[in-house]
TORRO-803548 format. One record per atom (N, C-alpha, C): x, y, z. Coordinates in pm, whole numbers, plus 50000, padded with zeros to 5 digits. Layout:
BEGIN
XYZ/...
This chain:
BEGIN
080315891462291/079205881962285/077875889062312/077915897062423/076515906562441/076265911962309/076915919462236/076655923862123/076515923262006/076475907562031/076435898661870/074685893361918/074975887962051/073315883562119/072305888662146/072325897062263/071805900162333/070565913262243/069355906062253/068265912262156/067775906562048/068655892362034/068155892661931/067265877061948/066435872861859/065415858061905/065965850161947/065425846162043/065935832762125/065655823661996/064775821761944/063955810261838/063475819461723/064515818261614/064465825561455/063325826161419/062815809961423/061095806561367/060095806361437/060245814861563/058935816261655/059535829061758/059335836961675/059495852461775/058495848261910/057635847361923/056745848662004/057675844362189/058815834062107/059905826062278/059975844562333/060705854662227/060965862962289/062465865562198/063125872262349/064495877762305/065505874062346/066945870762334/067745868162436/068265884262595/068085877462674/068355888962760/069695886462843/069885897262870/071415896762953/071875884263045/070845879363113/070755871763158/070765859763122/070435854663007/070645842662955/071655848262873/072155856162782/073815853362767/075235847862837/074125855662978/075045849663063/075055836463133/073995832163110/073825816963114/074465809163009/074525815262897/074985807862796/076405804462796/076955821562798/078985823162831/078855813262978/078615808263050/078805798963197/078815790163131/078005783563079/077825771963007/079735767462902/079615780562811/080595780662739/081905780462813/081885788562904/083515787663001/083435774763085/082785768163098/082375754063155/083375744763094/082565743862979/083135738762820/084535738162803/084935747262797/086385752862784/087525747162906/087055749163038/087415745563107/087785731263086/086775721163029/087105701263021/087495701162916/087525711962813/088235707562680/089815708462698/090305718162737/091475725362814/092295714062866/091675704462935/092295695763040/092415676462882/092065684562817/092505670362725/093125677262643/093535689262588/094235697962472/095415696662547/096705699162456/098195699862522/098495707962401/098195722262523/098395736762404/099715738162371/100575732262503/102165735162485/102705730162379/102225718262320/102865714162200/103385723562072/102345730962073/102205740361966/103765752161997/104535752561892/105915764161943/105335779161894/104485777561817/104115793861777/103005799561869/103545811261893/102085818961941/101335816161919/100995819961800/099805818361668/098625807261694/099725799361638/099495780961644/098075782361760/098695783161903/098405780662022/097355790062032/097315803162048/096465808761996/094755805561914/095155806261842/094085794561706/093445780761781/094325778861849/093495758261882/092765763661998/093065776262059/091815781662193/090895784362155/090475797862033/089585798561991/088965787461969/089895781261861/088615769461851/088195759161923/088785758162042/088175754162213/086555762662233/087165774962228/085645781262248/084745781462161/084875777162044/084035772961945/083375763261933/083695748661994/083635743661982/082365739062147/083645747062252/082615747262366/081185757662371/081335762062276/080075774662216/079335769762231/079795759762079/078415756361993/077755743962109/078295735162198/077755727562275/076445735162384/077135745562439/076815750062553/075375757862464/075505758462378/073955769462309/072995755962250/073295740962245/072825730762221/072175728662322/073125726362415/072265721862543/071315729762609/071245745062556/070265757262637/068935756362527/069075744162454/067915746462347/067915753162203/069285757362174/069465769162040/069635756961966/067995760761822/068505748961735/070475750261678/070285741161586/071945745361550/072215749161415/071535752361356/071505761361265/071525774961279/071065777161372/070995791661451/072395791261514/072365782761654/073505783661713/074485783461652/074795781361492/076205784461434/076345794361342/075175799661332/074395811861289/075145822561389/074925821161503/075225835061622/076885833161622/077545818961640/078675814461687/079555818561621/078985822161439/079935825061313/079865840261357/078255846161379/078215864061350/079795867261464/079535858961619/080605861961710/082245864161658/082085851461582/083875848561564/084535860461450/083115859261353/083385867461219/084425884361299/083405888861399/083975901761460/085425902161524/085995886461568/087305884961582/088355883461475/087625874961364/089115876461238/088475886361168/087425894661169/087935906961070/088715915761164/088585918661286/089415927161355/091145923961348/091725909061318/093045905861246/093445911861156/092535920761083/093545925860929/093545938060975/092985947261076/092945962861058/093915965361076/094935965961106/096395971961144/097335966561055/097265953660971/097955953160844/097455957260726/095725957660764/095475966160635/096215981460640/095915988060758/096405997360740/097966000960708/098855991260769/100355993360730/099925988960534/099435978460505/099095976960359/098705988560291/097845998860322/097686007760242/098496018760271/099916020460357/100626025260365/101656024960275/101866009260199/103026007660141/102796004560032/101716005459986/101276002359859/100076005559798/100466012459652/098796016559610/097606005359536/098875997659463/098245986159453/097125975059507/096275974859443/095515961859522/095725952959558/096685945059512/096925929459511/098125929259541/098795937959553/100315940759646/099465944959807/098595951259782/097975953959973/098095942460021/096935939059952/096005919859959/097655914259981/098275909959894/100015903059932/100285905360048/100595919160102/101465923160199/100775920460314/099195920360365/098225917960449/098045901460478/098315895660383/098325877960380/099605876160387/100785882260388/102325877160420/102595882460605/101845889660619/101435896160790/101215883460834/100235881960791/098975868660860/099515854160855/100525856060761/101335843060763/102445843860867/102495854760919/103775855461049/102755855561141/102035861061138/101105856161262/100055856761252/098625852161297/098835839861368/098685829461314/098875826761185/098945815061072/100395811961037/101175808361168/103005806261135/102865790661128/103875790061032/104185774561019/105475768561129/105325760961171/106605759761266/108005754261157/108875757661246/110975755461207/110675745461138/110415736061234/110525716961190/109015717961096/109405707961014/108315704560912/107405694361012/108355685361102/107895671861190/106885676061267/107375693161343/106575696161455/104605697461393/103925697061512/102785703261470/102095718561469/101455721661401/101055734861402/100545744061221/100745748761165/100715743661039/101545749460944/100865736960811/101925739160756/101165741660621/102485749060509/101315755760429/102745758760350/101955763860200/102815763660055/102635774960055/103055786759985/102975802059956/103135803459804/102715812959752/103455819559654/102655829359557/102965840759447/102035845359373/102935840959253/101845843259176/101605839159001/100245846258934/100895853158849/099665860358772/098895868158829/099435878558908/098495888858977/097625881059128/097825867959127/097235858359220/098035855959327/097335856759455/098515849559620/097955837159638/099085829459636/098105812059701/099175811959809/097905804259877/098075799860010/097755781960033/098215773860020/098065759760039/097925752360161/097455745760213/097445743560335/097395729360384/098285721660415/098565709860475/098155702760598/097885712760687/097605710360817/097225722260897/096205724660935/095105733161020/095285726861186/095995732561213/095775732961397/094005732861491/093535743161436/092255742461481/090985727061376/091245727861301/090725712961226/091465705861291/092695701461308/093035689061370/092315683661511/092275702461573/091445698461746/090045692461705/089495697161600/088145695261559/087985681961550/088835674161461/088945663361428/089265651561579/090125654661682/090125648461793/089315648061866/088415657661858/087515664362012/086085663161944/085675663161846/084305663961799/083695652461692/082655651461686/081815641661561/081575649761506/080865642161383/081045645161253/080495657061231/078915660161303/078325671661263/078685678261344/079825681361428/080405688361476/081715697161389/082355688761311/083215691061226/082195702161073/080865695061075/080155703560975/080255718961054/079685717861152/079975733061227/080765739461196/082295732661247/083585740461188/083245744861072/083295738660950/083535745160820/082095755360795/081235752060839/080165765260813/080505779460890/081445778761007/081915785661106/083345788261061/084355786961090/086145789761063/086295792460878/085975780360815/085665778060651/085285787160579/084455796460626/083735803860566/084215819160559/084785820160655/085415835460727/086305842860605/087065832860500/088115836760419/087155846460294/085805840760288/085295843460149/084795858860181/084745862360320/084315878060380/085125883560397/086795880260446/088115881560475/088945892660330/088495883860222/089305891360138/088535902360083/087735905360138/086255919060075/086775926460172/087305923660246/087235934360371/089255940360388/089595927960317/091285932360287/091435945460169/090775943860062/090865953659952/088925956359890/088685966359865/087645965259765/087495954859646/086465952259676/086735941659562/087475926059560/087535924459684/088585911059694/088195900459639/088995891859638/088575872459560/089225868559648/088015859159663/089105844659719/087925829359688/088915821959677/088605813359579/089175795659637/088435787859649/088985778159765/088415761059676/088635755659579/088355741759564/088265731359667/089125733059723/088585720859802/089245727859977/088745715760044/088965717560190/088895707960284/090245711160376/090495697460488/088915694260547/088315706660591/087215700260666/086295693560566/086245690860481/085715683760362/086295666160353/087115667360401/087795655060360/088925653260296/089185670160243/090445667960121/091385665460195/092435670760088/094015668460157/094665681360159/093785691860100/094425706960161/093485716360081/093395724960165/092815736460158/093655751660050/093275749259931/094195751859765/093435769159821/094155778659866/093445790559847/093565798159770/093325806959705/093565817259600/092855833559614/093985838759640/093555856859647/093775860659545/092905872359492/093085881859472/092375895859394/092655907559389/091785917159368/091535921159244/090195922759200/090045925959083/090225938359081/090735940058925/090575955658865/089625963058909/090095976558901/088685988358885/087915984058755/088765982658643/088145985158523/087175970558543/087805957858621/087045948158555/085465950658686/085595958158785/084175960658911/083785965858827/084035978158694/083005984258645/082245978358546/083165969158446/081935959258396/081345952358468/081695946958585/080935939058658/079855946658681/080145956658726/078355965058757/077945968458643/078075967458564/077615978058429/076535965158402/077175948458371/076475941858317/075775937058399/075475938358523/074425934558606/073215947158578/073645961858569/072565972558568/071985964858386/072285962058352/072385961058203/071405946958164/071485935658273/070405924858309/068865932058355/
């Protein structure tokens, strides 16, 4: 958190407030472990049988107690989910480095990496539980045509969202958690896709995902006809 914060404007549109300093980060994380603390005491993490699962609905405890605790210190919230996303972003890209790397161990392929790195992530920390009944989530798999889909029925951390927060609280989520996949697959292979129609935090009824990596040959037209505009 110091290193996502600390230096940078208290107030985007009026440098003049200043900077954030050590000291009010640390006003802020008090605020946030505050948060966490009364959210904690209405969550029933045990429900959840997967690591994963359980895992996932904390973060988004602290996400959720974040974005409050930087409300109440005055951070508009456009900003405050501005800093809250730069924070989290540094936690799920740090999820793929060690399957990327077993991925580019076992494969030269792009979209066999991308596969093998999203079949990781589906054992953990995105496991679906035994029972279909239980909660935690649940989700469709499969590839077709050089493509990995990922379907998604039920989001553990959206569901807390959905119990624990209003509406423009739930907008948070998806500008914050929602967003992470479309940086996620750039950072799985060169060149990644990912590709998402619709979404629970939207209202839908599942979150339709779609990976996968383009050709060399097709990045080089891609650049060719942009130098070429």
């Amino acid at each position: 958190m110091y290193q996502i914060i600390e230096g940078r404007y208290i107030d985007r549109d009026n440098p003049s407030v200043g900077r954030f300093s050590r000291e009010q980060v640390n006003g802020l994380l008090f605020g946030l472990w505050s948060g966490v603390d009364d959210l904690l005491k209405k969550t029933d993490l045990k429900k959840y049988t997967k690591i994963g699962n359980r895992q996932n609905v904390y973060f988004a405890i602290i996400t959720l107690a974040g974005y409050r605790a930087f409300l109440d210190s005055g951070i508009k919230k456009e900003y405050a989910t501005e800093l809250i996303s730069d924070a989290g972003w540094k936690i799920f890209a740090s999820m793929i480095v060690v399957p990327r790397f077993l991925a580019r161990l076992f494969a030269k392929n792009r979209q066999k990496q991308m596969n093998l790195i999203l079949r990781f992530l589906l054992f953990y920390p995105f496991s679906s539980p035994a029972l279909a009944s239980a909660p935690g989530y649940h989700s469709k798999t499969w590839s077709k045509d050089g493509k990995f889909y990922t379907y998604w029925y039920e989001c553990p951390p959206h569901n807390f969202f959905k119990e624990n927060a209003g509406k423009e609280e739930i907008d948070y989520f998806y500008k914050t958690w929602c967003t992470f996949d479309f940086s996620l697959a750039k950072e799985m292979v060169p060149n990644g896709r990912y590709e998402r129609p619709h979404c629970l935090s939207l209202g839908d009824n599942v979150c339709d995902m779609c990976w996968y990596a383009k050709s060399k040959y097709a990045q080089a037209i891609s650049i060719n006809h942009a130098i070429d505009e």
